[in-house]
C-alpha angles and dihedrals in degrees: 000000000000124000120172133123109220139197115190128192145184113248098227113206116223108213104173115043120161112208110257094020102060121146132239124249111283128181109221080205114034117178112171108187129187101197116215089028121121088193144052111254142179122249114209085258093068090249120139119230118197107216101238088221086084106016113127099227088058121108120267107240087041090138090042108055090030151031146224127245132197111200110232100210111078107195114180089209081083132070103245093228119093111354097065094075133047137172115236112218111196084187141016113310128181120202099199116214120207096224133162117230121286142072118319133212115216129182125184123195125201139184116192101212142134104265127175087354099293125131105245086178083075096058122111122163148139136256126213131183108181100301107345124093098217099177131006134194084353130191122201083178092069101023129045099201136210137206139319106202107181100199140121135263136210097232128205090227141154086205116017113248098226108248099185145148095291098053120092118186120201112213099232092163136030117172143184094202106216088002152113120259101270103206129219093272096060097051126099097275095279087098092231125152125238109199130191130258119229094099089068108043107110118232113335097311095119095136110186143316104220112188130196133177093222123152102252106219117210135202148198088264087045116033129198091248092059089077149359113248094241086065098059094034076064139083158175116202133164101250142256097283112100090192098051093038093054084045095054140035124215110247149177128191125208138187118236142170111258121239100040140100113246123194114217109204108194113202117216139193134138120215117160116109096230091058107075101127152073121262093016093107117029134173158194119209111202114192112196087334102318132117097250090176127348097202125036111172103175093188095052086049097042096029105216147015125307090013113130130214141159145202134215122203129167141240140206124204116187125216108272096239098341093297134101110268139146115263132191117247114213124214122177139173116204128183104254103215103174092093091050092237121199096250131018097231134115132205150213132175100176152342148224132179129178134201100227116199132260115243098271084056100248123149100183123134129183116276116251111264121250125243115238113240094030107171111236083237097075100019103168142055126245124221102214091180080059119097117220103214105234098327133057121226118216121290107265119222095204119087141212118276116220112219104233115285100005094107098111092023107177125188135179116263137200120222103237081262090073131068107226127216151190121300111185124160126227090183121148113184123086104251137185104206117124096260081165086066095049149348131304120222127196128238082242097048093048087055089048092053100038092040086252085314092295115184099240081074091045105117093165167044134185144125093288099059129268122317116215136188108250132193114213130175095039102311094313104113133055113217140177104231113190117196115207109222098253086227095063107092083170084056091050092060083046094063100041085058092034078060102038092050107032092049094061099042126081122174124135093242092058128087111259109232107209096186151299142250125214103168123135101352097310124128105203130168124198113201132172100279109247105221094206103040127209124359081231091062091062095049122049131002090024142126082204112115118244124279124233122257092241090050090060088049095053090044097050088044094055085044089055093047087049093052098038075063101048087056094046121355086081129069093252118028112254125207111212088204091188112062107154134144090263085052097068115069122196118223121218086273093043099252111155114231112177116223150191096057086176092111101045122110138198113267124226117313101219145014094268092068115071093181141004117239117222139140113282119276126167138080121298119254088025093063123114107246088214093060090038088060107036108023092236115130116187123158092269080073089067090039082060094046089049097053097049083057084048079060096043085051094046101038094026093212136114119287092228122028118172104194095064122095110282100268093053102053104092115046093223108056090045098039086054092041086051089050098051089044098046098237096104082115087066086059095045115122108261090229087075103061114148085350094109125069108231095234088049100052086047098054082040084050085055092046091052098047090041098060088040095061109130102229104063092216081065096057130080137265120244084243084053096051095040087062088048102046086053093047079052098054093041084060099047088051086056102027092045097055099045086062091039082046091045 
């Protein structure tokens, strides 16, 4: 039995704006329908709704194969047209709509109320427009929907996602970020609602909300109807707290249905007067744990002031053990540094993200699940991520039910440059990994991606296994894939840790895990490939050329920020306990990104323990003498092994070499013994020459000693190195230029 009232309207592209004169959004067919009416009436909006009872589009024998409803509850939380009356439909039933070609816009409202003394609660349907499923078995009763807009997007992309005539999109989320709600009459004509977004916020992590009254100035990229003003006159930025912004990232959380794409449209303007230029607010996205775009200037896309833009990028949620659930969408803002911005800040003015179909053009998603004990008196859930379309239907007392375990559901995504596919797993052995934090790959789908793991993919070696380059999605998307050697049980433990650490931290300067395969005995990981490999590959050993001084400036300062934030950007400090030059991977723009977190362990979990004592784990030549010694790792042992990588960058050499006289074997112990006496310039790697400002190479030397100290309470904290290393690089950019200059 189907029950909806429905307006439908034609998405009308505006091809010409000019800034300041663009129009508004205006359908080109425009058809508003209050099922279960005999009359035209007026909604609170102004907006005129034909009853379909004598509409002339209507089928013939209407009255005949259906019949009106009038809902017995009158709320005043809802806007009385069109959601008081409804038509009740005992077999399939079309309502036909005389359209011109192009995209159209549909939006169906429902109230789940008791009308005419019939059970609503007991309704389930399904809802079809042309080829697209756009609901199934569907509940109003436990889910208040929102709308189904089938249109088209200009897309920031490498290689164009297809938005044809066979793709439909379903609004889940509209939001004014660092707004108020902005209601359907104040949109652009187009009747959407912009909500706020608090609820989303993770944590307390909620920044500011600066707000201007600034003239928004749109453009033919960026149309009036895109967005209301007050979208883009708001914001939502981290804060004016270096510290606490390189320690945090902005994030919102969201609830989705598994096994479908999602397209996240970030809304962008900057407003404030003392941001003008180029390089002053930079910024990393990160979309479920993946680096979506490591460097958003709004200023350099929009260029200038007030002038708004967006981006649109894509994400693929797999199906949680083969089976429909609700997952949680991560979005995150992070400071991006490497450029040396004027401020450490990020910024959103608004968002958008759409449900896209699956290929047989469904949109259905699972109903929401029931609480048990829900009062009659409020009977029914409310979506809050679901838009309602112009009207808002009551507050629901009941609330969404989590499936177990789906709390800090995590997915792979794709960037709006790749094409996602279909993960499914055919796996048969009971297994206690996290699937909920990341994918889950197939043993069928790893051979496939590895070519059944042939030699000609094969990029490393290491303890772990052999890492190979894999191709997932179809093709689409280029990933790392290490295979434990079956015969390590040390390695098993490994990747249990390497999984449950890797899938709930998200920093630009870590390595991104995309997923994991346990099937048949086998223990794979699937990371982001890194395009330039290890920062040992590009020092010593190598037919890579060398890199520049200022390139291995920028590469340890981005180690040191991943690991400041391994010891305090997470709830409880982690100690990485293996840094080591393999250990850092480059990505195709040089960022640096630290990787194997299988041997990393938790820190002390409050002020009275100073260490955690455990059995020594680590390479050789990198480990802390302190915890060799004593078997007490704190996160001073991480500070020492970074700077013997500090030395390997400066001195590109091995950190151990035998064959040379007995003080210069270890790195560590000459490159110390260099520093204290003043020769380190006679270890420096010969590529450098006249690369390193003076000044710059002396503040690097303290840094080094310093982190070598033996003692590790002499040593610094990451915090500690990360100032220095960008006081380092500030010299060697004066520096630098006054001998260039001389």
């Amino acid at each position: 039995m189907l029950t909806f009232a429905l307006s439908l309207s034609i998405l009308h592209l505006i091809t010409s704006t000019t800034s300041d004169a663009s129009p508004p959004y205006t359908p080109t067919d425009y058809f508003l329908l209050n099922c279960g009416s005999s009359s035209s009436s007026t909604s609170a909006d102004n907006r005129t709704w034909d009853g379909d009872a004598q509409w002339k589009f209507s089928p013939p024998n209407i009255a005949n194969t259906s019949s009106p409803s009038t809902a017995e509850e009158q709320n005043p939380a809802v806007t009385q047209v069109p959601f008081m009356t409804a038509r009740l439909f005992p077999s399939q039933f079309t309502y036909t709509f005389p359209v011109s070609i192009g995209p159209k816009f549909l939006r169906l409202y429902f109230y789940p109320a008791t009308s005419s003394g019939r059970d609503n609660s007991k309704f389930f349907f399904s809802v079809t427009a042309g080829n697209h499923t756009l609901l199934t078995n569907f509940s109003a009763f436990l889910t208040s929907t929102g709308t189904v807009p089938h249109t088209t997007f200009p897309h920031q992309r490498k290689q164009p996602l297809t938005i044809d005539n066979t793709t439909a999109l379903e609004t889940l989320y509209r939001l004014n970020v660092g707004g108020n709600l902005v209601s359907g009459n104040d949109d652009t004509g187009m009747y959407r609602i912009w909500r706020q977004d608090d609820p989303y916020i993770y944590g307390q992590g909620f920044g500011l909300t600066p707000h201007r009254d600034v003239t928004i100035r749109y453009t033919s990229d960026t149309p009036a109807y895109i967005a209301p003003a007050t979208v883009y006159t708001t914001s939502r930025t981290m804060g004016i707290d270096v510290s606490v912004n390189l320690n945090y990232n902005l994030t919102w959380i969201f609830a989705v249905d598994s096994g479908f794409r999602y397209l996240f449209r970030l809304h962008f303007c900057e407003i404030l007067p003392e941001v003008t230029r180029v390089n002053q607010r930079v910024f990393t996205v990160f979309l479920n744990n993946q680096t979506a775009d490591p460097e958003v200037d709004v200023i350099q896309l929009s260029g200038d002031n007030g002038v708004p833009i967006f981006k649109d990028y894509v994400v693929w949620v797999p199906l949680g053990d083969g089976r429909r659930s609700k997952q949680d969408l991560w979005l995150e803002l992070y400071p991006n540094m490497d450029t040396k911005p004027e401020y450490t800040d990020a910024i959103l003015n608004g968002l958008e993200i759409f449900k896209l179909n699956q290929s047989d053009g469904s949109l259905a998603g699972p109903n929401p699940e029931l609480v048990v004990g829900t009062t009659p008196e409020a009977p029914y859930l409310k979506s809050p991520e679901k838009e309602d379309s112009g009207a808002s239907p009551p507050v629901l007392a009941v609330r969404r039910v989590r499936d177990s375990g789906q709390s800090v559901a995590k997915s792979s995504w794709v960037p709006i440059s790749v094409t996602a596919g279909t993960s499914t797993s055919t796996k048969t052995n009971a297994s206690s990994l996290p699937s909920d934090l990341c994918r889950h790959f197939s043993i069928s789908e790893i051979r496939s991606a590895t070519r059944n793991f042939t030699d000609e993919l094969m990029i490393g070696i290491g303890g772990f296994g052999n890492v190979y380059k894999g191709y997932i999605d179809d093709g689409a998307t280029t990933v790392a894939i290490k295979r434990l050697d079956s015969k390590s049980n040390q390695g098993a433990r490994e990747f249990q840790t390497e999984i449950g650490m890797l899938s709930k931290l998200r920093h630009l300067h870590l390595v991104s895990l995309i997923g994991y395969c346990d099937d048949d005995g086998e223990m794979i990981l699937v990371y982001d490939y890194m395009a330039n490999g290890t920062l040992r590959d590009h020092l010593y050993k190598t037919e890579n050329p060398s890199l520049s001084w200022k390139n291995r400036l920028q590469i340890c300062l981005g180690v040191a920020r991943g690991l400041h934030y391994l010891h305090t950007g997470t709830k409880h400090m982690i100690i990485h306990r293996d840094v080591k030059s393999t250990n850092i991977l480059l990505d195709d723009k040089w960022v640096a990104k630290i990787s194997d977190l299988g041997l990393s362990k938790m820190g002390p979990n409050n002020v009275a323990q100073t260490h955690v004592t455990t059995i020594v784990k680590g390479s050789f030549g990198y480990m802390d003498h302190e915890y060799f010694r004593y078997q007490q790792l704190t996160e001073k042992s991480d500070v020492y092994s970074f700077g013997v990588v500090l030395l390997e960058v400066l001195c590109a050499r091995p950190v151990i070499v035998t064959e040379l006289p007995p003080e210069q074997v270890s790195l560590a112990v000459w490159g110390r013994y260099c520093l204290q006496n003043g020769t380190v310039d006679q270890i420096v790697d010969p590529h450098l020459t006249g690369q390193i400002a003076p000044e710059c190479l002396r503040k690097f030397g303290e840094i080094v000693d310093s982190c070598l100290h033996d003692k590790g309470i002499q040593r610094p904290t990451m915090s500690d190195v990360v100032w220095g290393l960008e006081f380092a690089m500030q010299l060697q950019d004066v520096c630098g230029w006054i001998l260039d200059w001389d």
